[in-house]
LUMTOR-219265 format. One record per residue (C-alpha): x, y, z; residue in one letter; residue number from 1. Coordinates in Angstrom, 1 decimal. Example, Ala and Ser with C-alpha at 12.3 -4.5 7.8 and 13.67 -1.06 7.14 Angstrom:
<atoms>
east 12.3&north -4.5&up 7.8&code A&pos 1
east 13.7&north -1.1&up 7.1&code S&pos 2
</atoms>
This chain:
<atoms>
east 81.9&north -10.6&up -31.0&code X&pos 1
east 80.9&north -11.9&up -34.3&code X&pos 2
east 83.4&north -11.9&up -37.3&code X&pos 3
east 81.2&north -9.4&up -38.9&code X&pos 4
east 82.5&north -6.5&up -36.9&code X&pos 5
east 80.2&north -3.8&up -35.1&code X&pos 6
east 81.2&north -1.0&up -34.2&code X&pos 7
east 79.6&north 1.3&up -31.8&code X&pos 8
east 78.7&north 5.2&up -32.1&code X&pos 9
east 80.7&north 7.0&up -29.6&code X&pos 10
east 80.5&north 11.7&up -29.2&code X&pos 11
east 83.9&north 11.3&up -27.1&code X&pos 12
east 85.6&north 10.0&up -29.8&code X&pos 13
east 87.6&north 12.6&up -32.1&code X&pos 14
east 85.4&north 14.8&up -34.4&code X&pos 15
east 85.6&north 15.4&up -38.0&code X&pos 16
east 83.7&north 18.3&up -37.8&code X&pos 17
east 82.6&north 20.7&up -35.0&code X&pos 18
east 79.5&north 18.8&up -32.9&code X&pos 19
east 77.1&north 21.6&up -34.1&code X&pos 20
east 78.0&north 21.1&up -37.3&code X&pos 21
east 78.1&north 16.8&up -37.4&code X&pos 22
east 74.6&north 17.4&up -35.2&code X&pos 23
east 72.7&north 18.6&up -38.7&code X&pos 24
east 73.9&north 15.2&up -40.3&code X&pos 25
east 72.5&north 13.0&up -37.6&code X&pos 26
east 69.9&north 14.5&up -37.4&code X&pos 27
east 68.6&north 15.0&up -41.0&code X&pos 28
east 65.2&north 13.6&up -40.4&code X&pos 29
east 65.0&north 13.3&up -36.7&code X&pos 30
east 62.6&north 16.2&up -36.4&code X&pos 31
east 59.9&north 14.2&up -39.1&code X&pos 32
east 57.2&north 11.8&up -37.2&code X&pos 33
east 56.0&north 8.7&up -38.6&code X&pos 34
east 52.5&north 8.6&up -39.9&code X&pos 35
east 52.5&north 4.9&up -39.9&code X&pos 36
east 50.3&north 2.6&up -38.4&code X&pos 37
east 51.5&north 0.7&up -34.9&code X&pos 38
east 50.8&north -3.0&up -35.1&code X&pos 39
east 49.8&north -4.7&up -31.9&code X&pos 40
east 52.7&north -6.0&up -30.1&code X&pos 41
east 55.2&north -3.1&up -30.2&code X&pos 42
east 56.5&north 0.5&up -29.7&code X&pos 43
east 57.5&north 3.4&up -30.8&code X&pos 44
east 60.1&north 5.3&up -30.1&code X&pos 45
east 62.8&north 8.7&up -31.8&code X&pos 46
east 65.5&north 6.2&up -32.8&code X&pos 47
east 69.4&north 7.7&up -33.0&code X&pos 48
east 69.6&north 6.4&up -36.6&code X&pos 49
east 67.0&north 9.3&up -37.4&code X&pos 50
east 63.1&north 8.7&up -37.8&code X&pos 51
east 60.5&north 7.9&up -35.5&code X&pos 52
east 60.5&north 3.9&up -35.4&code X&pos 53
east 58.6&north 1.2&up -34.2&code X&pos 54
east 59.6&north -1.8&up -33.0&code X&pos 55
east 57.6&north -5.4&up -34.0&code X&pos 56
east 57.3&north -7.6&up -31.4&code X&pos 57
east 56.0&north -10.4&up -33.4&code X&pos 58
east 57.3&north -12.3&up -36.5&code X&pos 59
east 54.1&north -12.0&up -38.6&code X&pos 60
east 53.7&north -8.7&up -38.6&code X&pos 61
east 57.2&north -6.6&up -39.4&code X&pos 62
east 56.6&north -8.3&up -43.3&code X&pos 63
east 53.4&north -9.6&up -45.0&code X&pos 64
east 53.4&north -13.4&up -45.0&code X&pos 65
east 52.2&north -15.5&up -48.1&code X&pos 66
east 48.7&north -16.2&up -47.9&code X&pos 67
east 47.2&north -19.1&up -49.7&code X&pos 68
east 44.0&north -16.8&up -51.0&code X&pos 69
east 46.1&north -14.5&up -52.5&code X&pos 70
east 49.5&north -16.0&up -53.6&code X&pos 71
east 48.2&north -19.6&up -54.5&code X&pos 72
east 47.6&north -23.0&up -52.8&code X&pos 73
east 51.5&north -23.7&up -52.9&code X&pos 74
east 52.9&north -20.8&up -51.8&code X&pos 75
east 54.1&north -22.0&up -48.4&code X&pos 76
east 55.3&north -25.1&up -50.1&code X&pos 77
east 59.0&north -26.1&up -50.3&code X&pos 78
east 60.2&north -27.1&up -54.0&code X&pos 79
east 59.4&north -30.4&up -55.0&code X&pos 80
east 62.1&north -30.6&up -58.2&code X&pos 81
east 65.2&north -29.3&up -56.7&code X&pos 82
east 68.0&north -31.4&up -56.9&code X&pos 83
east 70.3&north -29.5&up -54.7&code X&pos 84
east 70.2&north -30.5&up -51.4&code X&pos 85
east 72.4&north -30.4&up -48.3&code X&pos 86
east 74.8&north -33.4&up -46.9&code X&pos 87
east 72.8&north -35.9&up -45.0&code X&pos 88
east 74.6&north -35.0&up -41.7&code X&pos 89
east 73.7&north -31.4&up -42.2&code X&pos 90
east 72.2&north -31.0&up -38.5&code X&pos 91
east 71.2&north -27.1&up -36.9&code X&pos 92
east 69.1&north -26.0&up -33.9&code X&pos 93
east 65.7&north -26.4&up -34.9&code X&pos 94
east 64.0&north -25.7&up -31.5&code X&pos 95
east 64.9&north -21.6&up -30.1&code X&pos 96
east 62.6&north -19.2&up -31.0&code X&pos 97
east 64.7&north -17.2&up -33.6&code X&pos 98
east 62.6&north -13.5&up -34.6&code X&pos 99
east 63.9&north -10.5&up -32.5&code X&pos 100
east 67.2&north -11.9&up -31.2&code X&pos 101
east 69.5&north -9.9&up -33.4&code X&pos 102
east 70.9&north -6.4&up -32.3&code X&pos 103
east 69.9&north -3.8&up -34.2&code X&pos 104
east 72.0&north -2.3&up -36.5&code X&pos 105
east 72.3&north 1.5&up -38.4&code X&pos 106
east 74.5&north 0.8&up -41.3&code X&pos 107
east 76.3&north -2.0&up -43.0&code X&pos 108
east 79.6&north -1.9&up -44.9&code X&pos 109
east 80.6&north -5.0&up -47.3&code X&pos 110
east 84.0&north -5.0&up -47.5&code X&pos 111
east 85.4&north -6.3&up -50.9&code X&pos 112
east 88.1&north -9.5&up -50.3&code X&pos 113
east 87.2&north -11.7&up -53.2&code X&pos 114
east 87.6&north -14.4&up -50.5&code X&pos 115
east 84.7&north -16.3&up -49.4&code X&pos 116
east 86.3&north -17.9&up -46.4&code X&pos 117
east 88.5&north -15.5&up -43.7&code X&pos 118
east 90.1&north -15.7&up -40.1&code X&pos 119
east 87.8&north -16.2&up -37.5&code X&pos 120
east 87.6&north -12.5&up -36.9&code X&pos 121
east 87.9&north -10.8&up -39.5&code X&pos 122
east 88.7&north -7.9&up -38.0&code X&pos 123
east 92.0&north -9.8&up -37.3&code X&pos 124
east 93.3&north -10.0&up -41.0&code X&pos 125
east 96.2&north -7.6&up -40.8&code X&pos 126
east 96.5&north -4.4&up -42.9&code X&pos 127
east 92.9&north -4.8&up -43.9&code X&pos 128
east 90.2&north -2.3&up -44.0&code X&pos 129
east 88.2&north -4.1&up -41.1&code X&pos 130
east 91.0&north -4.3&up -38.9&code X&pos 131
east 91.3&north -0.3&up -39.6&code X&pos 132
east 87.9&north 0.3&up -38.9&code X&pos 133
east 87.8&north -1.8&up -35.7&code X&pos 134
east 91.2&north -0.1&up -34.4&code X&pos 135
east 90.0&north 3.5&up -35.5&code X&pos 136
east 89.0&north 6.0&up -33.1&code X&pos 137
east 87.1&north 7.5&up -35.4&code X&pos 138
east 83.8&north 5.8&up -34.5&code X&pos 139
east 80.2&north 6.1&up -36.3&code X&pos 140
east 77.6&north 9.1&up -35.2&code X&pos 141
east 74.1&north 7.9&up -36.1&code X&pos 142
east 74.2&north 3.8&up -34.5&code X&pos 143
east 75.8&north 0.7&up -34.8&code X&pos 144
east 77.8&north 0.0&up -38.2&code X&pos 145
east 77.8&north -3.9&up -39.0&code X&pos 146
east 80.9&north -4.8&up -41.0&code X&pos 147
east 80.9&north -7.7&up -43.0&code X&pos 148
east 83.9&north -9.1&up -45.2&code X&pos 149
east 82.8&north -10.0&up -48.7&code X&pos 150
east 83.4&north -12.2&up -51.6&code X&pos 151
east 83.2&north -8.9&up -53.6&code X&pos 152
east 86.3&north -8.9&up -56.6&code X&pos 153
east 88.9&north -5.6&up -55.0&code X&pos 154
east 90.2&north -3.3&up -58.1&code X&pos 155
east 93.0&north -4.3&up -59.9&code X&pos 156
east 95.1&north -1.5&up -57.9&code X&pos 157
east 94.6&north -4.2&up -54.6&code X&pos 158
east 97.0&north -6.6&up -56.3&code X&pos 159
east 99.9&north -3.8&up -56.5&code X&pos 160
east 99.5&north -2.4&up -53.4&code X&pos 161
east 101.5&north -3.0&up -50.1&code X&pos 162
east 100.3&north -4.6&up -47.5&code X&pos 163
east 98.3&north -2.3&up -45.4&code X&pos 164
east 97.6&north 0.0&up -47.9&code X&pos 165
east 95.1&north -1.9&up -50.2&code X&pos 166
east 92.9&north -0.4&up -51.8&code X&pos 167
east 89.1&north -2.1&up -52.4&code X&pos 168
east 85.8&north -1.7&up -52.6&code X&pos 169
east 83.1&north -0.5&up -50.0&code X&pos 170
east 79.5&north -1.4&up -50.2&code X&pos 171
east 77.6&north 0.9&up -47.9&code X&pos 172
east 73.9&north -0.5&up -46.7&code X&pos 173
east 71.3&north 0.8&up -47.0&code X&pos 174
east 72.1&north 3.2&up -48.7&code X&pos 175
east 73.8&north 0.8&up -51.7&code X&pos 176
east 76.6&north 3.1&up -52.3&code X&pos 177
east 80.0&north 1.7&up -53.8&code X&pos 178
east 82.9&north 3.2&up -52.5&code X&pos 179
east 86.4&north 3.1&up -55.0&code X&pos 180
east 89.5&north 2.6&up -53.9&code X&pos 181
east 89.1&north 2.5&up -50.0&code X&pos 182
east 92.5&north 1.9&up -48.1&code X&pos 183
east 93.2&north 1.7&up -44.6&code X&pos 184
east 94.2&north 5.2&up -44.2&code X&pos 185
east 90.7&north 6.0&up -45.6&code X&pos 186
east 88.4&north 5.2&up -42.5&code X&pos 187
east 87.6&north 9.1&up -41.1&code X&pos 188
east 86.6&north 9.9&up -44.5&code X&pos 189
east 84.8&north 6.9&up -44.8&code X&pos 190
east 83.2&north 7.2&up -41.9&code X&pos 191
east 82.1&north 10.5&up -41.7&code X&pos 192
east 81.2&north 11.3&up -45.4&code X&pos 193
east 79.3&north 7.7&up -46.4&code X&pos 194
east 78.4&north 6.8&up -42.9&code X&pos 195
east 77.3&north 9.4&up -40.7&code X&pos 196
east 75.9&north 11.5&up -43.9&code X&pos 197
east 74.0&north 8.7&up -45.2&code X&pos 198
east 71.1&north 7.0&up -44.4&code X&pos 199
east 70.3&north 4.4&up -41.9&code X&pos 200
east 68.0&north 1.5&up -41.3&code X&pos 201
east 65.4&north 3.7&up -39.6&code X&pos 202
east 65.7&north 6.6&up -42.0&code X&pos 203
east 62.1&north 7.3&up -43.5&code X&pos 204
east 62.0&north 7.1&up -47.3&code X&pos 205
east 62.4&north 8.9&up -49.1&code X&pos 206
east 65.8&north 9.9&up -47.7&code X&pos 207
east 66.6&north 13.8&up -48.6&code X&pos 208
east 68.7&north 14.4&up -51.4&code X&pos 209
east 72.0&north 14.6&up -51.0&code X&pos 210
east 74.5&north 16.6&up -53.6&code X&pos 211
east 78.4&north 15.1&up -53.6&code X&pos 212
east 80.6&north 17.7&up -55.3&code X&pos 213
east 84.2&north 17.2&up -55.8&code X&pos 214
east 84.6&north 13.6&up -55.9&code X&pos 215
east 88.2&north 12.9&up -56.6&code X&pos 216
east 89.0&north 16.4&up -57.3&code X&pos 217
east 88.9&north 18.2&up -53.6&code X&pos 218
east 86.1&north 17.7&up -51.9&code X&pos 219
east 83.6&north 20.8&up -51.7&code X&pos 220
east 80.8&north 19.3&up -49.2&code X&pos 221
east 77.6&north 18.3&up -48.6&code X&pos 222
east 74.7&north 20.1&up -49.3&code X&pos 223
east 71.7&north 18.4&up -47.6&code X&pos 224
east 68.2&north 19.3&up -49.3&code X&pos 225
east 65.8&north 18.8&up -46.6&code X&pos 226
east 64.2&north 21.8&up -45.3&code X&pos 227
east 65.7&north 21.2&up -41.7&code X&pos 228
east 69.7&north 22.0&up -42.5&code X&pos 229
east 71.8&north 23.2&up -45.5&code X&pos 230
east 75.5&north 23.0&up -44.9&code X&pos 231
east 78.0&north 23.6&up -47.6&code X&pos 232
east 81.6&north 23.3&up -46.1&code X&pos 233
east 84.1&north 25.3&up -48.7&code X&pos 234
east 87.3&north 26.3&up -48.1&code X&pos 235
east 85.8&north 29.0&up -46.2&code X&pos 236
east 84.8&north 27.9&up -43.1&code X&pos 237
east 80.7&north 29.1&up -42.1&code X&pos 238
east 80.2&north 29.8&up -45.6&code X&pos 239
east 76.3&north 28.7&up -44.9&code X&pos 240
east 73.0&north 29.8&up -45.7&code X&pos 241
east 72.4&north 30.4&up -41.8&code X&pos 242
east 75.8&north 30.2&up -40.1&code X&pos 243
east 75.9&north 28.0&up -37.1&code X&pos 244
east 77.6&north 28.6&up -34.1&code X&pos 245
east 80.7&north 26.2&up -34.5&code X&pos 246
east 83.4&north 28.6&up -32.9&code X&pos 247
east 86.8&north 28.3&up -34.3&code X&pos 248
east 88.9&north 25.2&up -35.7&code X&pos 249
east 91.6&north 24.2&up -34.0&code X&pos 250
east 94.8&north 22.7&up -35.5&code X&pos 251
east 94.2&north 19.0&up -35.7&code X&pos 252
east 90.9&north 20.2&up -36.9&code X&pos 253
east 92.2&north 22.2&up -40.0&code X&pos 254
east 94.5&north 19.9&up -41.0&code X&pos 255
east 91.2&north 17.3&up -41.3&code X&pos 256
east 89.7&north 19.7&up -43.1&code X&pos 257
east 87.3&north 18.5&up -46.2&code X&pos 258
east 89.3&north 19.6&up -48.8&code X&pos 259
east 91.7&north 16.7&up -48.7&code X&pos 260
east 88.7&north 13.8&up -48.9&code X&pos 261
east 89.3&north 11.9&up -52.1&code X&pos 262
east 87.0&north 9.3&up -52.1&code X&pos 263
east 84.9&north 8.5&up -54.8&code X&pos 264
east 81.6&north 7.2&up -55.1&code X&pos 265
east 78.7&north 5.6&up -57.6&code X&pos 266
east 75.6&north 3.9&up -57.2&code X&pos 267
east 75.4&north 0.3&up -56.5&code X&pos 268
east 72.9&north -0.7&up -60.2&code X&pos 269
east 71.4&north -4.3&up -58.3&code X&pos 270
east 67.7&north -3.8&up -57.1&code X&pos 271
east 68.2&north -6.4&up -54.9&code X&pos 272
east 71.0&north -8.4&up -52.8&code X&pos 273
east 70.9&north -11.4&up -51.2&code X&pos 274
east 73.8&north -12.0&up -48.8&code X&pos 275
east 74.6&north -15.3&up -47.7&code X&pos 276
east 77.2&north -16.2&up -44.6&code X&pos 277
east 79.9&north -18.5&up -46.4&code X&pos 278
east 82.7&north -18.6&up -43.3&code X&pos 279
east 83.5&north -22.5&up -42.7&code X&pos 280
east 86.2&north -21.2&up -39.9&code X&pos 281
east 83.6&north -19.9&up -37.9&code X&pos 282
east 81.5&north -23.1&up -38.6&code X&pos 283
east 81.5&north -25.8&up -41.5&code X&pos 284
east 78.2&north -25.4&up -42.1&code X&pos 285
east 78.1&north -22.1&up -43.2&code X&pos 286
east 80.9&north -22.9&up -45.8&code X&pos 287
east 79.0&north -25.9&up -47.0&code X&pos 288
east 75.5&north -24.5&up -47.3&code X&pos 289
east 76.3&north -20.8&up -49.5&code X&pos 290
east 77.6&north -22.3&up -52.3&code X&pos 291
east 74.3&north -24.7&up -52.6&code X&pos 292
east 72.2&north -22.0&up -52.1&code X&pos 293
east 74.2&north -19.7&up -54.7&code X&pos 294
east 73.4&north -22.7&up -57.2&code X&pos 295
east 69.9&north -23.2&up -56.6&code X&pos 296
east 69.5&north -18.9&up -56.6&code X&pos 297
east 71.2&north -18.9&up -60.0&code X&pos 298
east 68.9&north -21.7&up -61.5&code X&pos 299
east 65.8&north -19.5&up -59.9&code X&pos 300
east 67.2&north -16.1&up -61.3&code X&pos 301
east 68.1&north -17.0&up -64.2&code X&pos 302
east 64.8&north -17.8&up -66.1&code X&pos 303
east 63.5&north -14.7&up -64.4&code X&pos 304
east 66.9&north -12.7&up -66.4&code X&pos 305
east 67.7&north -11.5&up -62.5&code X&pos 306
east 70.7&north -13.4&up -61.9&code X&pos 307
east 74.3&north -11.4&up -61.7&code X&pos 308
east 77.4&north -12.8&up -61.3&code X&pos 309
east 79.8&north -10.9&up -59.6&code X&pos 310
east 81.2&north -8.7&up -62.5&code X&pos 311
east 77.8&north -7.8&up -63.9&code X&pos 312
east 77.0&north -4.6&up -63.9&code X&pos 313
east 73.3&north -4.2&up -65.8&code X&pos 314
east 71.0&north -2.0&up -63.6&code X&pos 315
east 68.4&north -4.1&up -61.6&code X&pos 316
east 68.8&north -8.2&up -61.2&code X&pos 317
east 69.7&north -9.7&up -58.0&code X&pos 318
east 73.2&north -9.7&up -56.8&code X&pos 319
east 74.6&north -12.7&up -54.4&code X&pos 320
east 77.4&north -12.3&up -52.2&code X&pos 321
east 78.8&north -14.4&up -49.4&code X&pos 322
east 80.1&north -12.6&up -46.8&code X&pos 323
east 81.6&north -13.3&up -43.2&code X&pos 324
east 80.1&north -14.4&up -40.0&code X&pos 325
east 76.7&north -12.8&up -39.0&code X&pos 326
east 76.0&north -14.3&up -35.6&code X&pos 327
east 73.6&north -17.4&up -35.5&code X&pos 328
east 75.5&north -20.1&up -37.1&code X&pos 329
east 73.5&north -22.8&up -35.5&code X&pos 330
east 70.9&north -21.9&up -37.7&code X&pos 331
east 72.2&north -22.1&up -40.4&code X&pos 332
east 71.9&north -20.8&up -43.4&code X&pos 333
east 72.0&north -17.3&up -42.8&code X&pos 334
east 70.5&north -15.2&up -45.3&code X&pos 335
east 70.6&north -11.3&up -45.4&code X&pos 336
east 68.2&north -9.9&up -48.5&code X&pos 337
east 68.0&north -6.1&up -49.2&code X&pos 338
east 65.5&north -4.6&up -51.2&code X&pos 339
east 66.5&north -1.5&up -52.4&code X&pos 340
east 63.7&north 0.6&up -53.2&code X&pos 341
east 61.7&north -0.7&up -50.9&code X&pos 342
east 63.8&north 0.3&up -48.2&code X&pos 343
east 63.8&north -3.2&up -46.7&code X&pos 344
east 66.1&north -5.8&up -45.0&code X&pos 345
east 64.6&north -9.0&up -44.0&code X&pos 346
east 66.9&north -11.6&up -42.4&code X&pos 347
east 66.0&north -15.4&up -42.4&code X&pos 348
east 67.5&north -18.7&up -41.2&code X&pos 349
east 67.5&north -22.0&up -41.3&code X&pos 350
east 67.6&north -21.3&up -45.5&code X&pos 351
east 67.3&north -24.6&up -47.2&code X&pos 352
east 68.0&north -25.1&up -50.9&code X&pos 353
east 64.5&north -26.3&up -51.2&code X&pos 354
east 63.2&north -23.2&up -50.1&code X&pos 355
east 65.0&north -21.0&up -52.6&code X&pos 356
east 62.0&north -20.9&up -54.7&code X&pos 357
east 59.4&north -19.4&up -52.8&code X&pos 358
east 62.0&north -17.2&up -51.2&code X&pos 359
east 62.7&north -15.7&up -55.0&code X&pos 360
east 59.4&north -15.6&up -56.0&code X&pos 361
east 57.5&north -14.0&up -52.9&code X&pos 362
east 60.4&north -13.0&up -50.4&code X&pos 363
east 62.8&north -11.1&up -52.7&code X&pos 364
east 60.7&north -9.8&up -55.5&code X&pos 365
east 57.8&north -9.3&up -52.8&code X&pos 366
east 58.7&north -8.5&up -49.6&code X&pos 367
east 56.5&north -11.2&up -47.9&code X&pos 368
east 57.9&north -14.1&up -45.6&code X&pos 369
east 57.2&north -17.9&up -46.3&code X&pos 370
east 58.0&north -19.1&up -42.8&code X&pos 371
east 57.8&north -16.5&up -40.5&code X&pos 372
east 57.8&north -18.5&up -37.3&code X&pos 373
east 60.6&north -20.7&up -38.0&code X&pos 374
east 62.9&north -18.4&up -40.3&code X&pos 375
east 62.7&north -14.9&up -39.7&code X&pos 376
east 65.2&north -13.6&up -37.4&code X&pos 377
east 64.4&north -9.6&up -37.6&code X&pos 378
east 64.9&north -7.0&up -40.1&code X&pos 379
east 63.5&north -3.4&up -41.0&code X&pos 380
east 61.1&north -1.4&up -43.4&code X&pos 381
east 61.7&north 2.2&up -43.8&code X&pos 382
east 58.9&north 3.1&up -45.5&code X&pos 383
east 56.6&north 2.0&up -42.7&code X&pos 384
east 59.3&north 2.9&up -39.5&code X&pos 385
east 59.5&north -0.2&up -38.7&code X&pos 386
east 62.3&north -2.5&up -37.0&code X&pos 387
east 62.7&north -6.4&up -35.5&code X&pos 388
east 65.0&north -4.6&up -32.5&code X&pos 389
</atoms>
């Protein structure tokens, strides 16, 4: 089990809500089929994360890949001026076949540390949000959650809390949903409201709107505008536009009831992130190689006007966050980028500092792939239903 928790769906587990009523969330756009093209070397199949998927066999054709013709004669090349480069005894496996050997994965929560280096399981750091989430029976509905410690700042309210009872931030993937002031006692709602209820890596775009009400006030439901299901829970239980059959709550039930969620939410403003494994305790490479590749990013970004630090907040730009093991240290660098409109993830390894540049200029702000073959490890586009797993 990698640092980077996952954490399995299970219907066994204790319900939030009544399993007619949670059925309509995970199910939100399971009854839409894809119109996309099938490229050779796959298959399609009605995927529990909602959508009809299908699944790439082959590295070239999940992403487009740079062509010479179209993206100039250098576009494959690796920079020529960069000055950053690793230590001379920085050695990884260049040999395994690396694209399709990740698991697949539904949703992924950053959790904010403002550490960039952590136990070797992080679910192990006691009193923290990923050890809640790991020990919670309360487990994810629509897939597998991927939980990643980050290098994210907490609030100022994690400082003056107790120990176990810490307050931070959650970044929720793909959706790119910040969640305030998350404390260990927070993982049913957290689950259920921002996980299950959301979108997942093989949602279609565009995802159906969904309408919050009551954020820190009371919480009043959600109200799911999709032409398959509209649910409002109120503090009238089957107050809905065609009332399902969800019987009667019991106890534990009531006292779970939606009134009492209290977390708040906002958008996350970057168009893109790029998330880079920094854990040296899980291997030194990692810890050596994120902060060379944060420098060259920055020097890439910056003349573009994309870079962000951590604390900036303009809409758009690129944000860069290291964040805890991933699997596949021996290929180091690990590099996560998510493309937020474009409904994309597209994971690469073996991530030099020379290759920064053409991963800025035709990978992030493009979607295409400069070494497919030797650096793509999976990922997914849900515009076109597609997926590395």
């Amino acid at each position: 089990m990698a640092s980077s928790s996952r954490i399995r769906g299970s219907d066994k587990e204790a319900a939030y809500i009544p399993r007619k009523m949670s059925s309509a969330f995970r199910t939100i756009v399971s009854g839409s089929r894809s119109l996309f093209s099938t490229p050779s070397s796959s298959s399609t199949n009605l995927h529990a994360g909602g959508g009809v998927v299908t699944t790439v066999n082959d590295a070239v054709s999940l992403f487009p890949v740079v062509n010479p013709a179209s993206d100039g004669e250098d576009c494959d090349r690796d920079c020529e001026n960069c000055s950053i480069r690793y230590p001379p005894k920085f050695s990884i496996n260049e040999d395994d076949e690396l694209y399709g050997r990740v698991k697949g994965w539904s949703v992924h929560l950053l959790i904010a540390t403002g550490k960039t280096d952590w136990v070797r399981d992080v679910a192990d750091e006691k009193g923290s949000l990923m050890e809640a989430l790991k020990e919670s029976k309360v487990q994810p509905r629509n897939g597998r959650l991927m939980v990643s410690a980050s290098n994210m700042p907490p609030p100022p309210e994690f400082c003056h809390a107790e120990a176990g009872a810490q307050p931070t931030t959650v970044l929720v993937l793909p959706s790119f949903t910040l969640i305030d002031l998350v404390t260990p006692y927070d993982v049913r709602e957290l689950i259920h409201r921002f996980v299950d209820a959301g979108p997942t890596t093989t949602t279609p775009l565009p995802f159906p709107e969904v309408e919050q009400k009551g954020d820190g006030e009371g919480y009043d439901g959600l109200q799911l505008h999709n032409g398959i299901s509209k649910i409002v829970e109120t503090d009238q239980v089957g107050q809905t536009e065609e009332p399902p059959d969800i019987g009667t709550l019991n106890d534990s039930l009531s006292a779970l009831h939606l009134s009492g969620c209290k977390l708040s939410s906002r958008p996350c403003v970057h168009a893109y992130l790029v998330l880079l494994c920094s854990q040296k305790t899980r291997d030194a490479r990692c810890g050596q190689s994120a902060p060379l590749l944060r420098r060259e990013l920055e020097r890439q970004l910056r003349p573009l006007g994309l870079y962000r630090d951590l604390d900036d907040e303009r809409p758009g730009g690129v944000g860069i966050y290291f964040i805890s093991h991933i699997g596949g240290h021996k290929y180091s660098a690990n590099m996560m980028i998510y493309r937020k409109e474009e409904g994309q993830a597209i994971w690469l390894a073996r991530v030099r500092p020379e290759h920064i540049e053409g991963i800025v200029k035709h990978t992030v702000l493009q979607g295409k792939v400069v070494h497919p073959d030797r650096q793509l490890r999976g990922g997914f586009d849900r515009r076109k239903g597609l997926i590395s797993w």
